[in-house]
C-alpha positions in Angstrom: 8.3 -3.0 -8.4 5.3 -0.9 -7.1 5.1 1.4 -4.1 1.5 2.5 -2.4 1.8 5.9 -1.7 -1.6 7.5 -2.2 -5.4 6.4 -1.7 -7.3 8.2 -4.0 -10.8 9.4 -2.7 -13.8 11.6 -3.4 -15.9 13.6 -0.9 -19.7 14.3 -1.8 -21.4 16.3 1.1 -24.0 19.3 0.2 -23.2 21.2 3.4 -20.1 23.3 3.5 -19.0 23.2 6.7 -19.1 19.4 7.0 -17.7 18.9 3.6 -14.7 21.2 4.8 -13.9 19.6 8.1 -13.5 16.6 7.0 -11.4 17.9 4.1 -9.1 19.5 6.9 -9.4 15.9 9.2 -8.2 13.8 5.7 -5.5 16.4 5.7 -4.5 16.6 8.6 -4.2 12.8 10.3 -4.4 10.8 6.8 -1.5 12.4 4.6 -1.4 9.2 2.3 -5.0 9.8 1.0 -5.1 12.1 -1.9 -8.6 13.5 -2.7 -9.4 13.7 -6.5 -12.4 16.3 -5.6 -14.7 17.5 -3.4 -18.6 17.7 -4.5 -21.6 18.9 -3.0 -24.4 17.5 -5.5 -25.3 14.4 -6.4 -24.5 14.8 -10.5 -21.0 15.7 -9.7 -20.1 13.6 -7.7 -21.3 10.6 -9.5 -19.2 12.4 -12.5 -15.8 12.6 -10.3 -16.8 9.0 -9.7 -16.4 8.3 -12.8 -13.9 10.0 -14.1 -11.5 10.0 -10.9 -12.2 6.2 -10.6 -11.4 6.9 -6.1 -10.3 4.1 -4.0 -12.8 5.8 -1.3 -15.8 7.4 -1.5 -17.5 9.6 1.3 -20.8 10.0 0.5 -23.3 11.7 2.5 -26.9 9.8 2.5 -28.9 13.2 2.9 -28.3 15.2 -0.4 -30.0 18.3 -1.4 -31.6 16.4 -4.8 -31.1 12.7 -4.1 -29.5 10.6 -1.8 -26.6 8.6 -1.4 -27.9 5.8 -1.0 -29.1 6.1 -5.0 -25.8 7.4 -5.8 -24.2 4.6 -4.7 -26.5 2.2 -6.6 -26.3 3.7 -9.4 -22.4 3.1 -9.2 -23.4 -0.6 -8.5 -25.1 -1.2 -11.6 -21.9 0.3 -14.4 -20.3 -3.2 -15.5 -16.7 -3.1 -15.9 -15.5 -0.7 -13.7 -13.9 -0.2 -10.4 -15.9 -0.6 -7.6 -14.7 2.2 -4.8 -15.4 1.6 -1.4 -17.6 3.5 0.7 -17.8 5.4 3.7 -21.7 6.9 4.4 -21.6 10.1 6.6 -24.8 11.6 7.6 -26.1 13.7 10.7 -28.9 10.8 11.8 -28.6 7.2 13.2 -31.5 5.8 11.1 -31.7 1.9 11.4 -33.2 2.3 8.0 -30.5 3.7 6.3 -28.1 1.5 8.2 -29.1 -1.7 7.0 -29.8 -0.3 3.6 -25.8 1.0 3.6 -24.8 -2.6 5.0 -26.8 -4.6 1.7 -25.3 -2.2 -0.2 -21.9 -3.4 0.8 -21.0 -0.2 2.5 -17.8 0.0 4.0 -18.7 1.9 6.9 -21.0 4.7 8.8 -20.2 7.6 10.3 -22.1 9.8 11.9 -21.4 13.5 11.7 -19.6 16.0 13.1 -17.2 13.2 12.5 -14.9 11.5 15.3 -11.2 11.6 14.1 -10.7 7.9 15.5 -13.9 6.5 13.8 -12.8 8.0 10.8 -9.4 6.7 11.5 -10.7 3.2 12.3 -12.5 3.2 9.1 -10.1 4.5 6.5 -7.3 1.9 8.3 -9.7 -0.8 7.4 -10.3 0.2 3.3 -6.1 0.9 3.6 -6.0 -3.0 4.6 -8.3 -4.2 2.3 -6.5 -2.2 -0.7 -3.0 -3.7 0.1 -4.0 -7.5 0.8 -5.7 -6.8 -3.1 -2.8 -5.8 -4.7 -0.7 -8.6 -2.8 -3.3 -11.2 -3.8 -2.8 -9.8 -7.4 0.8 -11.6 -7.6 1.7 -13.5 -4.7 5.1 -13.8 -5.5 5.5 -10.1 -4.6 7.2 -9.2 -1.6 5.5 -6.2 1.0 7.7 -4.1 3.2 6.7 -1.1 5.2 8.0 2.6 4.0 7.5 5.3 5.6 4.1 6.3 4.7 3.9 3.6 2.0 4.0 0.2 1.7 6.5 -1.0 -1.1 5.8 -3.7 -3.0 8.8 -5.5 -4.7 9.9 -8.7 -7.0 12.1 -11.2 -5.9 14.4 -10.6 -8.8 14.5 -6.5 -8.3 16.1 -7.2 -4.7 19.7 -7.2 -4.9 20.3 -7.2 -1.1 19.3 -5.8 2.1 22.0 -4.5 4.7 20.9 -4.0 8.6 20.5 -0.3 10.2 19.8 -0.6 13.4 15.9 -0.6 13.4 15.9 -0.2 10.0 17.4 -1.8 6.9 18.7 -0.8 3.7 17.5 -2.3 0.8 19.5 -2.0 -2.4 17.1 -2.7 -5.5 17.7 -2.6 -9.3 17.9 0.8 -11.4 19.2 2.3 -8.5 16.0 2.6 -6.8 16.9 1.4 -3.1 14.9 2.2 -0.3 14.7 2.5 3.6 12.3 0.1 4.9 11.1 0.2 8.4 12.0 -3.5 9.0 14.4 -5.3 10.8 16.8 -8.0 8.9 15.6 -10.7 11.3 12.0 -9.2 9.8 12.9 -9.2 5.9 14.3 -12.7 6.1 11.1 -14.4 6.9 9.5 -13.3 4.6 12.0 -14.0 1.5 12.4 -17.3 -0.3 15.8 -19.1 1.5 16.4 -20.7 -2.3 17.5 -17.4 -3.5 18.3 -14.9 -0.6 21.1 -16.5 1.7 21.8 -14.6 5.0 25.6 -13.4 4.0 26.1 -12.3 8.2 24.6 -10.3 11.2 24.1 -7.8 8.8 23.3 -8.5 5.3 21.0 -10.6 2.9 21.9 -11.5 -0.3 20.3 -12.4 -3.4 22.3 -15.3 -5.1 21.4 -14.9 -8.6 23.0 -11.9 -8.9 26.4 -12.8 -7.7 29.5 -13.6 -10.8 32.3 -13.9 -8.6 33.8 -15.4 -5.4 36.7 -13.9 -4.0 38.0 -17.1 -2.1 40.9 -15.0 -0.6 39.4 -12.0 0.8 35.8 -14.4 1.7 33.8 -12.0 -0.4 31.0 -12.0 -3.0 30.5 -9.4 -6.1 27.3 -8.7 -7.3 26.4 -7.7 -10.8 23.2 -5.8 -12.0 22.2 -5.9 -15.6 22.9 -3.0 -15.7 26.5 -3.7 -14.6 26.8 -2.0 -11.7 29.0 -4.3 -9.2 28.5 -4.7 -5.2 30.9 -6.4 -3.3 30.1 -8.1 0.3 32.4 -9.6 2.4 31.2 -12.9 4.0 31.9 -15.3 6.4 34.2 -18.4 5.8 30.9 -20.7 6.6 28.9 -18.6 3.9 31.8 -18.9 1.4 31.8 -22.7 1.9 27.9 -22.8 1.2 28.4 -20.1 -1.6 30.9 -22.7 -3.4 28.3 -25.6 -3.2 25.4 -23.4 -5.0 23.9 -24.1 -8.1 24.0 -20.4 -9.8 21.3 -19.0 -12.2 
């Protein structure tokens, strides 16, 4: 199981006042992004780079020694290592520098003092890009949206979900269940019907994890490896499909 809580990012700007406004912005609106450090040359940085490893860069073109655009280069060129994405910042709209940043494979460019829904607009897009990479990773992951987060989750960690009004309750293995801001209707499209049945308004169960059928009271026990049991009542049409499964 794995849960997105944090971008990781690194600020390079060689004025102060810039460098700490947008500091206070990321702050402020963007609570999920947690900055590794805050530079204001051009050899720093390029260290926290590479030590920090950030998801997100924000890299000013105009530096006092160099400029960003080398920086970023120069990142370009190390083999084997995480590419971060990058967000220019400077206080000029040079075409020049814009279509240097875009075959560079900049993420975006903003201009400074910086707009809180450009910079919104542009951080939402690396956020996007991030999770459909760790989805891709192991497509037979689940994603569900947390608050602030987005969890990502195993078929075989789920051991049901239960409806809360909006919301649903998802009970996972090791005790680690979580409230995800989904409704059941939601959840069940996107889980594979060959394991998870829909048990009633109000719950989805994973099959494999049931050892027993109470026939008389129309319920199903769940059992964790860890041995912890759940127990579910059911309707009398679930029951009847429940007796028919094949059970891992």
């Amino acid at each position: 199981m794995q849960k997105i809580n944090y971008i990781t990012a690194v600020i390079i700007e060689d004025e102060e006042l810039p460098r700490l406004s947008l500091m206070n912005k990321l702050k402020e609106y963007h609570p999920d992004i947690q900055l590794l450090a805050s530079c204001e040359d051009y050899d720093t940085g390029l260290i926290e780079i590479l030590r920090g490893k950030p998801d997100i860069v924000f890299l000013d073109i105009h530096l006092q020694d160099k400029s960003g655009l080398q920086l970023l280069e120069q990142i370009q060129k190390i083999t084997d290592f995480k590419q971060p994405k990058v967000i220019f910042t400077t206080a000029f709209s040079d075409k020049e520098y814009l279509m240097k940043a875009i075959r560079l494979s900049a993420s975006d460019y903003l201009l400074k003092p910086i707009d809180i829904e450009e910079l919104a607009v542009a951080i939402d897009k690396i956020r996007q890009s991030i999770l459909q990479a760790a989805l891709q990773n192991d497509k037979q992951n689940y994603s569900f949206r947390t608050f602030n987060s987005l969890l990502i989750v195993r078929p075989e960690d789920i051991i049901c979900c239960k409806a809360d009004g909006n919301y649903s309750e998802m009970i996972l293995l090791h005790g680690k269940d979580e409230l995800v801001f989904e409704r059941l209707c939601e959840i069940e499209k996107k889980l594979d019907p060959n394991i998870f049945i829909r048990a009633g308004k109000s719950c989805i169960i994973n099959k494999n994890y049931i050892y027993k059928l109470d026939l008389k009271n129309t319920a199903c026990i769940f059992r964790t490896p860890e041995g912890k049991t759940y127990e579910v009542v059911v309707s009398e049409k679930v029951m009847a499909y429940l007796k028919s499964c094949k059970f891992s």
